[in-house]
C-alpha positions as CSV (number, residue, x, y, z in Angstrom):
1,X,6.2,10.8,64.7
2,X,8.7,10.4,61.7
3,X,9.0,14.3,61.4
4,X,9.5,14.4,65.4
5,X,12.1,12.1,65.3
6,X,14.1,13.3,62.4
7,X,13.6,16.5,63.8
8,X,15.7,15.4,66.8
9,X,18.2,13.5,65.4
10,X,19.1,16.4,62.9
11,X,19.2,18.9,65.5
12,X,21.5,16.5,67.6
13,X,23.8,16.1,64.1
14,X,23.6,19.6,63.4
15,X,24.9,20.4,67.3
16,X,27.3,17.6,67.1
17,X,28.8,18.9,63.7
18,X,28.9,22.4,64.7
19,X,30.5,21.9,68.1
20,X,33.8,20.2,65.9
21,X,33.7,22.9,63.4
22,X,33.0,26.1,65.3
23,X,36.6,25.2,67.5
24,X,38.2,24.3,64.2
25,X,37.5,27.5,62.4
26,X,38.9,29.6,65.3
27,X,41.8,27.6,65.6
28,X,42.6,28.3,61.8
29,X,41.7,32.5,62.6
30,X,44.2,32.5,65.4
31,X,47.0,30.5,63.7
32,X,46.7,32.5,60.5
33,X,46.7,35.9,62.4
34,X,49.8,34.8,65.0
35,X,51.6,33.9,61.8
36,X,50.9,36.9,60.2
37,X,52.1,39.2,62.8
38,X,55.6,37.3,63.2
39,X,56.4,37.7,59.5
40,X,55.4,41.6,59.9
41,X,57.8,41.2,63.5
42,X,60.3,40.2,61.7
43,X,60.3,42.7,58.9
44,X,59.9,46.1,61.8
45,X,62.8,44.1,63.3
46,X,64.9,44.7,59.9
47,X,63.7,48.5,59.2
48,X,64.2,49.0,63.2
49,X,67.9,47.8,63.2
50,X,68.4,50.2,60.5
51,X,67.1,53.1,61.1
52,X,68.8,52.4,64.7
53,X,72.7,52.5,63.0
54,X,70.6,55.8,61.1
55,X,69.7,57.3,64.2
56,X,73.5,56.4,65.4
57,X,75.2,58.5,63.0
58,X,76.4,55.8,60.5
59,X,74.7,57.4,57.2
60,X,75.9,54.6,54.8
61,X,73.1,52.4,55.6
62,X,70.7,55.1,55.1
63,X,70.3,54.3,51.4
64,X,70.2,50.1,52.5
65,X,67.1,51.7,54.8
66,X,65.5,53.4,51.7
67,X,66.0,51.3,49.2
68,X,64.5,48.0,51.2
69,X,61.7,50.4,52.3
70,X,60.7,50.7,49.1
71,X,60.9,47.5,47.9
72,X,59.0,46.0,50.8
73,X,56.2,48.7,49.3
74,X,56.3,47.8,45.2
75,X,56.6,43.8,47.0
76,X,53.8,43.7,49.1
77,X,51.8,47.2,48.7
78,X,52.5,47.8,52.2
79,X,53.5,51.1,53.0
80,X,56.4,51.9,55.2
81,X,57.3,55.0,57.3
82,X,60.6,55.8,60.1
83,X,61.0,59.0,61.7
84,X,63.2,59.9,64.4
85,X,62.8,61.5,68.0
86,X,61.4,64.5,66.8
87,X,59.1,63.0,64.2
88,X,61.4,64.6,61.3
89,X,60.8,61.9,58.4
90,X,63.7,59.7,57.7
91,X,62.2,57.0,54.5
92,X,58.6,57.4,53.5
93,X,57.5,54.8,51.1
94,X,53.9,54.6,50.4
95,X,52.7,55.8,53.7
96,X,53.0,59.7,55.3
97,X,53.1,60.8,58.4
98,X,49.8,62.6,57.7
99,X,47.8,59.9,56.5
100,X,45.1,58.6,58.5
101,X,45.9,57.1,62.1
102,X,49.2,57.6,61.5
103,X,49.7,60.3,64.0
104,X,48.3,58.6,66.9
105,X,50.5,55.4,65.9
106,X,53.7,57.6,65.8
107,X,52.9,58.7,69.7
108,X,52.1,55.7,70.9
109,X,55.3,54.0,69.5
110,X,57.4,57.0,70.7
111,X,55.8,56.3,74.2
112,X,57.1,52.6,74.1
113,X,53.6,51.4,73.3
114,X,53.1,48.2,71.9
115,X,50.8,47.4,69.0
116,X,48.0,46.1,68.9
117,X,48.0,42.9,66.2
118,X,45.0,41.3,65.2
119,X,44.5,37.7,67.6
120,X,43.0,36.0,64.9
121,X,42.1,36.7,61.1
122,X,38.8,35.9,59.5
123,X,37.6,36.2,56.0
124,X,36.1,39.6,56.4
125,X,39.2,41.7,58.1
126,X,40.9,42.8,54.6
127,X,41.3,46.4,56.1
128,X,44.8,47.5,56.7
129,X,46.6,47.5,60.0
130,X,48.9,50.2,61.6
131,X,51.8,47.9,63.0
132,X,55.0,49.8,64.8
133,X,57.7,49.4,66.9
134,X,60.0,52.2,68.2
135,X,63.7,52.1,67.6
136,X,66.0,52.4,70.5
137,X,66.8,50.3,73.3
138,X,66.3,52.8,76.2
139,X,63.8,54.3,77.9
140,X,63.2,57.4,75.2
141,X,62.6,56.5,71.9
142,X,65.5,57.3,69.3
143,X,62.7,57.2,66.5
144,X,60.0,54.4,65.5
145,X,58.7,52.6,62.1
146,X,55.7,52.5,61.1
147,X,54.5,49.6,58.9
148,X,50.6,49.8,57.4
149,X,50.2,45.9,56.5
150,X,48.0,44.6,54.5
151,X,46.2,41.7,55.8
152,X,43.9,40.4,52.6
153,X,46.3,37.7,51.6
154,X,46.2,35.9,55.1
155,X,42.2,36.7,54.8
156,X,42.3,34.8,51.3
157,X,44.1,31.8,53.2
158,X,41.6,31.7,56.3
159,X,38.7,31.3,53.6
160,X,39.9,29.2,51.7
161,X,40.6,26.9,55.0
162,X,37.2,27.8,55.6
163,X,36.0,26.6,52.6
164,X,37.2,23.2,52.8
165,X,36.2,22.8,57.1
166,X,32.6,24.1,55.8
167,X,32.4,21.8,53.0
168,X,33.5,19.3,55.3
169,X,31.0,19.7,57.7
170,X,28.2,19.9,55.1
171,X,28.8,16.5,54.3
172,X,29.1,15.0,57.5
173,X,26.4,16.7,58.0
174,X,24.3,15.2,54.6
175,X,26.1,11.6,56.2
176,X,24.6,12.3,59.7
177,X,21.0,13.0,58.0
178,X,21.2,9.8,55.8
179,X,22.0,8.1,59.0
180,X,19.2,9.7,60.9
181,X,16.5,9.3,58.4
182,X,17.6,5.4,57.8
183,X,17.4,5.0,61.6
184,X,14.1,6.7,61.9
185,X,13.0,4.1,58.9
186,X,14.2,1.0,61.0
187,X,13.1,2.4,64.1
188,X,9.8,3.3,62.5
189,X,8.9,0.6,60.3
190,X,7.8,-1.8,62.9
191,X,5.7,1.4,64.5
192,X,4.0,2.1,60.4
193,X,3.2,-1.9,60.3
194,X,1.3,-1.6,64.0
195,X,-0.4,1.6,62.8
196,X,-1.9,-0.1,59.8
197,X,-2.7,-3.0,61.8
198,X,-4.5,-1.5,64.2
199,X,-6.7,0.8,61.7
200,X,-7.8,-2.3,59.7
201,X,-8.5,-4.2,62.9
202,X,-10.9,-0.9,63.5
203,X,-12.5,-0.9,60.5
204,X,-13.6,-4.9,60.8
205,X,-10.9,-6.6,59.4
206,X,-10.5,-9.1,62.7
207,X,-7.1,-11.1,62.2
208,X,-5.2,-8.8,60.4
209,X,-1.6,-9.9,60.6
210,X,0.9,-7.6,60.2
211,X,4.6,-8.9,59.2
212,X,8.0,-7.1,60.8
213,X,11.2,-8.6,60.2
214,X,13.5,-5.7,61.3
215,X,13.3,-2.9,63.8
216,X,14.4,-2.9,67.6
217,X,13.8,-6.4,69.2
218,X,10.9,-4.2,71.4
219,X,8.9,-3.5,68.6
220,X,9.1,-6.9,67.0
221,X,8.2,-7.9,70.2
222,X,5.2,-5.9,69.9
223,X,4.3,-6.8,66.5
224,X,4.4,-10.4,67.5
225,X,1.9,-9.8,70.1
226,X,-0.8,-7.7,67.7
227,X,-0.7,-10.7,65.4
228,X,-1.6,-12.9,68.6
229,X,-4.4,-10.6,69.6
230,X,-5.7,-9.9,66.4
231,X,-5.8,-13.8,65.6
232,X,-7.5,-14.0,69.1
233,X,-10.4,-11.3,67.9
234,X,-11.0,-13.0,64.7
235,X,-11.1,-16.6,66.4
236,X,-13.5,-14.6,69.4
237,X,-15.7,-13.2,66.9
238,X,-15.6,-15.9,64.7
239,X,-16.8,-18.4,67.6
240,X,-19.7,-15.6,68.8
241,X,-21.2,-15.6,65.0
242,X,-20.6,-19.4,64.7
243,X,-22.3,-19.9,68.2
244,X,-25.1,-17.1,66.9
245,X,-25.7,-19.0,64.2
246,X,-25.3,-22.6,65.5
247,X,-28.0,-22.0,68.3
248,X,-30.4,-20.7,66.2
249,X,-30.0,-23.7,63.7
250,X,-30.6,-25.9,66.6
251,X,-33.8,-24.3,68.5
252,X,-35.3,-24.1,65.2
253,X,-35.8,-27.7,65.2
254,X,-37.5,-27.9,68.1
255,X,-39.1,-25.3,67.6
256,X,-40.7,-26.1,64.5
257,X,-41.9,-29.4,66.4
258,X,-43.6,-27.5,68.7
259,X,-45.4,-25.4,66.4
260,X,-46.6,-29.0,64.8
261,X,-47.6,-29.8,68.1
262,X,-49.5,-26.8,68.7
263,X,-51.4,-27.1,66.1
264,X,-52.2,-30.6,66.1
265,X,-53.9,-29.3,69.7
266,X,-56.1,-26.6,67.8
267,X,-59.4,-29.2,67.2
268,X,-58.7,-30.5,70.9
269,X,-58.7,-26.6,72.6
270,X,-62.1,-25.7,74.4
271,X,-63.5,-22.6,74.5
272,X,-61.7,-21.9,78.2
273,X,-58.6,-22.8,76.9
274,X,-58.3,-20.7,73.4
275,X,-57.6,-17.7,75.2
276,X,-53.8,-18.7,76.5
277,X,-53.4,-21.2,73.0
278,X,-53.9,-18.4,71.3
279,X,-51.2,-16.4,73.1
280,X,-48.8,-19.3,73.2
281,X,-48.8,-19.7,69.2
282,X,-48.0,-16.0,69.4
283,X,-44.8,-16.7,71.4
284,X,-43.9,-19.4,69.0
285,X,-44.4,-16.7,66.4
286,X,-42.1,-14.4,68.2
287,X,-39.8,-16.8,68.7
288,X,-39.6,-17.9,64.8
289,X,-39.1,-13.9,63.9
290,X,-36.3,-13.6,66.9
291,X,-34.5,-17.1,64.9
292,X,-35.1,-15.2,61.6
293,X,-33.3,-12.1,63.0
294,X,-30.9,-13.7,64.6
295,X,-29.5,-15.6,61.6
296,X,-29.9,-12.5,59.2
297,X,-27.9,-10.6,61.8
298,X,-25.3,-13.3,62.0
299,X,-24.9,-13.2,58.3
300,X,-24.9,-9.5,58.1
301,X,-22.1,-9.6,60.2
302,X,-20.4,-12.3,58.5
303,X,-21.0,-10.0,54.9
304,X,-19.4,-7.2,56.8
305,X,-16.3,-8.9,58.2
306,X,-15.7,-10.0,54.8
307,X,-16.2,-6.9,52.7
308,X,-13.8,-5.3,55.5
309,X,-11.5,-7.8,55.1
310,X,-11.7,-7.8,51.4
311,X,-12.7,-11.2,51.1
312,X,-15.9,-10.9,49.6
313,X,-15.8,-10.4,45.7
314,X,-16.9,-7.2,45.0
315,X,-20.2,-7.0,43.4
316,X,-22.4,-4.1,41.9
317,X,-26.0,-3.0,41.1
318,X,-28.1,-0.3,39.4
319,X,-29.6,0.9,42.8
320,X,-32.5,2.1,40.8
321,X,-33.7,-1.3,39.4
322,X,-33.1,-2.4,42.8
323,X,-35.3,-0.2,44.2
324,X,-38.0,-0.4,42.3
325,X,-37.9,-4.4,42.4
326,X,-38.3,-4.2,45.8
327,X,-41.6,-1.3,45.9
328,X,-43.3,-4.3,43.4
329,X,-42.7,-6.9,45.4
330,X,-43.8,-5.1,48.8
331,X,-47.4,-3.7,46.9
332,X,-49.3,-6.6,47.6
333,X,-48.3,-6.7,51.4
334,X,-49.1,-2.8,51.4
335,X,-52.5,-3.4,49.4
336,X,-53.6,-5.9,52.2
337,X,-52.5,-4.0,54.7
338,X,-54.6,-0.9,53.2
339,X,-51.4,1.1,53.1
340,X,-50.6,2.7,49.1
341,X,-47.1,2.3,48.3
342,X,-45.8,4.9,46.1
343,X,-42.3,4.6,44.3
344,X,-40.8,6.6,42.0
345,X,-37.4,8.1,41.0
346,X,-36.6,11.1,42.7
347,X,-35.7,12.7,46.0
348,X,-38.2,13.3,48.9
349,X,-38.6,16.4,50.6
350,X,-40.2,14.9,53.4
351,X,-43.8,16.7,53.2
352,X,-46.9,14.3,52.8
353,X,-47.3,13.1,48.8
354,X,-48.6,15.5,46.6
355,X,-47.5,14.4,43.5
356,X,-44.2,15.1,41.3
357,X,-44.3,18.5,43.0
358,X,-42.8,16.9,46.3
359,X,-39.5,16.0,44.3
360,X,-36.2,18.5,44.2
361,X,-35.3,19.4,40.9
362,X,-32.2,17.6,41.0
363,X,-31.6,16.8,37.1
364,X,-32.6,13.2,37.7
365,X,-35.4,11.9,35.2
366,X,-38.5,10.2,36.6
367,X,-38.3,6.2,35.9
368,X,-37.0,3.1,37.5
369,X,-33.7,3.3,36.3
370,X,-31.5,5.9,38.4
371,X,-28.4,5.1,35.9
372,X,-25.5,4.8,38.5
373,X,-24.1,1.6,39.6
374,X,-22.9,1.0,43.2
375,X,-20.8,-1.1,45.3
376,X,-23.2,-3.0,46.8
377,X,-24.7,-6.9,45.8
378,X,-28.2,-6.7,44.8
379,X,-29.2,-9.3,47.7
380,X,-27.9,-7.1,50.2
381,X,-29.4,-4.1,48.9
382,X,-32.7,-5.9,49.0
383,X,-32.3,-7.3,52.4
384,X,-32.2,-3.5,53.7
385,X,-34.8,-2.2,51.6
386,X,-36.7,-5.6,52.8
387,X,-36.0,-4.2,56.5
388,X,-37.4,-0.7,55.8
389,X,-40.1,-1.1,53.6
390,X,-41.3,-3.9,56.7
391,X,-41.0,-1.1,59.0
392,X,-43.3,1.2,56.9
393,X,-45.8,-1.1,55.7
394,X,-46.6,-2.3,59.3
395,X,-46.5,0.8,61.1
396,X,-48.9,2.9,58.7
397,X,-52.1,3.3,59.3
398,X,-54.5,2.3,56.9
399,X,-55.5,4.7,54.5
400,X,-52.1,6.5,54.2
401,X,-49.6,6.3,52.6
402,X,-45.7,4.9,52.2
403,X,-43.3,6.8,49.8
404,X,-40.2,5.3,48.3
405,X,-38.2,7.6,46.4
406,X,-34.1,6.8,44.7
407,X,-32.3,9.2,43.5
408,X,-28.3,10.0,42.3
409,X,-26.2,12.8,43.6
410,X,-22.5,14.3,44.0
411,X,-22.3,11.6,46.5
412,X,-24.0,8.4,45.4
413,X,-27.6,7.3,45.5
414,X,-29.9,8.0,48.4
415,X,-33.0,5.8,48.8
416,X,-35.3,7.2,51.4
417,X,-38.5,5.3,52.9
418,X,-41.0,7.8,54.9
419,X,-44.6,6.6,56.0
420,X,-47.2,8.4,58.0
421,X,-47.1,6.3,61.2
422,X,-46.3,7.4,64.9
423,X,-42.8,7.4,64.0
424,X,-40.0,7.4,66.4
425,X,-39.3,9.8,69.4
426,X,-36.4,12.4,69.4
427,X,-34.8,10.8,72.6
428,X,-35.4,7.4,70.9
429,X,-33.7,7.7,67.4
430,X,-30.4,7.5,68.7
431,X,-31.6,3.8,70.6
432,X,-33.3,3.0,67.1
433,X,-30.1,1.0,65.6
434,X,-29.7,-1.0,68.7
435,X,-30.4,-4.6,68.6
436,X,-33.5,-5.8,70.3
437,X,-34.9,-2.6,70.7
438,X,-38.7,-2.2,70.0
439,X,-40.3,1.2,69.8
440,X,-44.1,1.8,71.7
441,X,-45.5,2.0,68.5
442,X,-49.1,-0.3,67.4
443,X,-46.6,-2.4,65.2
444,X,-43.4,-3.2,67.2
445,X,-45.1,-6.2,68.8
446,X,-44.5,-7.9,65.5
447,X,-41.1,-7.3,65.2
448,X,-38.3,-8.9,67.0
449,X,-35.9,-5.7,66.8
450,X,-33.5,-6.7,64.8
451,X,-34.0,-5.6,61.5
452,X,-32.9,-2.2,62.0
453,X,-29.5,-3.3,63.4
454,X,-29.0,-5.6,60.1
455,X,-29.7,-2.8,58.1
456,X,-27.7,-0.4,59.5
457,X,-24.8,-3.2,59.8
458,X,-24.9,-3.5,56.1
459,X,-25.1,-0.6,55.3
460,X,-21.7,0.4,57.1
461,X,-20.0,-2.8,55.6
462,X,-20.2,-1.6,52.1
463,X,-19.3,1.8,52.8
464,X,-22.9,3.7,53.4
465,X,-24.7,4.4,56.1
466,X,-28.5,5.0,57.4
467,X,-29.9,7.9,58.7
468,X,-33.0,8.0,60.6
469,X,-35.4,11.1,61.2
470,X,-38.6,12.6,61.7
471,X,-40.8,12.6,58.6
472,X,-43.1,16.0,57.9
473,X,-46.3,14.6,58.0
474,X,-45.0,13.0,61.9
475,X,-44.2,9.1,60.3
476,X,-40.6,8.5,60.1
477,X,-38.5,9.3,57.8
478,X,-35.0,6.4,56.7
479,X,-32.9,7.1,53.7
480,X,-30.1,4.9,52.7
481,X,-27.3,6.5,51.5
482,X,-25.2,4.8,48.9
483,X,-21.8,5.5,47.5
484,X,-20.8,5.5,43.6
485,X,-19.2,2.3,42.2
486,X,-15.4,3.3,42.3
């Protein structure tokens, strides 16, 4: 928009500058050339009185006719030439009557012709011009002189004029584009401010303020009302994660008395009754995981608004260590579960487990340690590993396997998770992220479908992002990619 606009602005200087000078310039041709042409009048009016009391028989002003002829030449390298009726030369001084276009000049002055004098002069006419005038009063010419004038030295004086108008306008012109490009920065300024507003308000940074203290009074205006809207956003989702939050506190109160009382009732149940006991202590375990998701998705958003916002302090791990921390942790849950864990540095190629011949060549060395620091705190990092090694474990089949691998790359660290479960439909991988959605699969009825939207909100608030596909052997296949520690 500033290009646009200091487009138009110089365009409209440049117009406005040129429609001064253009008239200006002219004006200085045509005065030049009109004064020109009277001083060259006036000196045919001299050698034409002359050679008139010549052509009258009065022979003692002949030499007054030669001699000024020839001076008017060695003065002003002009050349000078009279003739009389019968084109018999009377004073030739510097110009004959054979030179070029002198012939045609001598009939057309001996016909009464006028000349023809330049209407203006410009900086490039420095050729010389055939002026004459006929001597004689009466209807047949008595004789005419011819004058071949030089018109460089007016020339010299139109460009020098010239010159000076140009320079002139050149630095209106450089005061017009100073002008334009300081009103494009006041007009513009307020417009920048709103710009970066509005981007950080994209990215997550709710209540960014933006401050404008010059500009046109609309655009201050508008400025005034961003800050209000953006300070409304921020209080709205500010309120919606407090009230997230808050009403999770409070049912789990309640609802941890009524797990008390639920089980007080176990020794009391009879054997027609255990069926729908048993399903309602299953609800009150749903309901516990929904609380538990509910609060880590309310703090992942609160982590994510302030990394945005560049409140939080920035913070770093070895993604590696991480990693590995978490595959140790997770081995007991996967031995009871009859899954085998497998963890390893590396990068999967998403085939079943094979050994170190299912990892790429990629120059990293097989340990725990991946050896590249990212910008990400360790507890966050283990809250979505927590999420995906979950997933795995309790959608595998027993018997099979779940494969962790971490590696580093030209773009960070990837940590992939793949298992050898159902796995996710095509037409349901895009619906995976969403919260509360549960897949068909043996395991989602233990899940309260949230963990995958934590995860993926985490892992967009600190500048990653998860990807979710089809494994080879028909599990599914997440890998976490991480950028580099700047």
């Amino acid at each position: 928009m500033r290009r646009r606009l200091l487009l138009v602005l110089s365009l409209f200087s440049l117009l406005t500058v040129a429609a001064f000078v253009a008239p200006l310039l002219d004006q200085r041709a045509t005065a030049r050339a009109q004064v020109w042409t009277l001083t060259r009048s006036d000196d045919l009016d001299r050698f034409v009185a002359l050679a008139a009391l010549v052509a009258g028989g009065d022979d003692t002003v002949r030499d007054d006719l030669d001699r000024g002829a020839r001076r008017h030449a060695e003065l002003y390298g002009e050349g000078v030439l009279v003739v009389d009726a019968q084109r018999r030369t009377v004073v030739s001084a510097g110009l004959g009557p054979g030179d070029p276009g002198v012939p045609a000049a001598l009939d057309a002055a001996l016909r009464n012709q006028p000349a023809d004098a330049p209407a203006r002069l410009t900086p490039f006419d420095r050729d010389p011009v055939l002026l004459w005038q006929p001597v004689g009063t009466g209807t047949r010419a008595d004789g005419a002189v011819l004058l071949r004038a030089d018109p460089s030295r007016a020339a010299s004086d139109v460009t020098v004029t010239w010159v000076l108008v140009l320079a002139g306008a050149l630095a209106a012109a450089a005061v017009f584009a100073a002008i334009a490009l300081l009103l494009a920065r006041w007009v513009l300024r307020p417009v920048g401010a709103l710009a970066r507003g509005v981007g950080a308000v994209a990215q997550g940074r709710a209540g960014e303020q933006i401050t404008v203290s010059d500009g046109p009074v609309e655009l201050r205006a508008l400025a005034e009302s961003f800050n209000r809207m953006s300070a409304s956003v921020r209080a709205g989702a500010e309120e919606q994660r407090r009230l997230v939050a808050d009403a999770s506190h409070q049912i789990r109160n309640p609802l941890a008395a009524l797990r008390l009382r639920a089980d007080g009732l176990d020794p009391h149940v009879g054997p027609g009754g255990r069926a729908a006991y048993d399903s309602t202590l299953g609800e009150v375990d749903r309901l516990e995981r929904l609380l538990d998701g509910m609060l880590g998705l309310a703090s992942a958003e609160a982590t994510a608004s302030a990394v945005a916002a560049g409140a939080a302090d920035p913070a770093r791990c070895d993604a590696g260590l991480v990693a590995a921390g978490r595959v140790d942790a997770w081995r007991p849950a996967a031995d009871a579960a009859g899954v085998v864990l497998d963890g390893r540095a590396g990068r999967l190629d998403g085939g079943p487990d094979d050994g170190p011949d299912d990892l790429t060549d990629d120059g990293v060395d097989v340990g725990v340690d991946v050896g590249v620091d990212v910008d990400w705190p360790d507890t966050d990092l283990e809250q979505v590993l927590d999420v995906l090694l979950d997933n795995a474990v309790r959608h595998t089949p027993a018997g099979t396997t779940v494969r962790v691998r971490w590696a580093g790359g030209p773009d960070g660290v990837t940590v992939s998770v793949a298992d050898d479960g159902p796995g996710i439909a095509g037409t349901d991988l895009g619906r995976a992220r969403e919260r509360f959605w549960q897949g068909a699969s043996p395991g989602a009825g233990g899940s309260s479908g949230l963990g995958l939207a934590i995860a993926d909100r985490l892992a967009a608030a600190h500048g990653g992002r998860l990807d979710l596909g089809p494994a080879a052997g028909g599990g599914l296949l997440a890998t976490l990619v991480l950028g580099q520690a700047r």
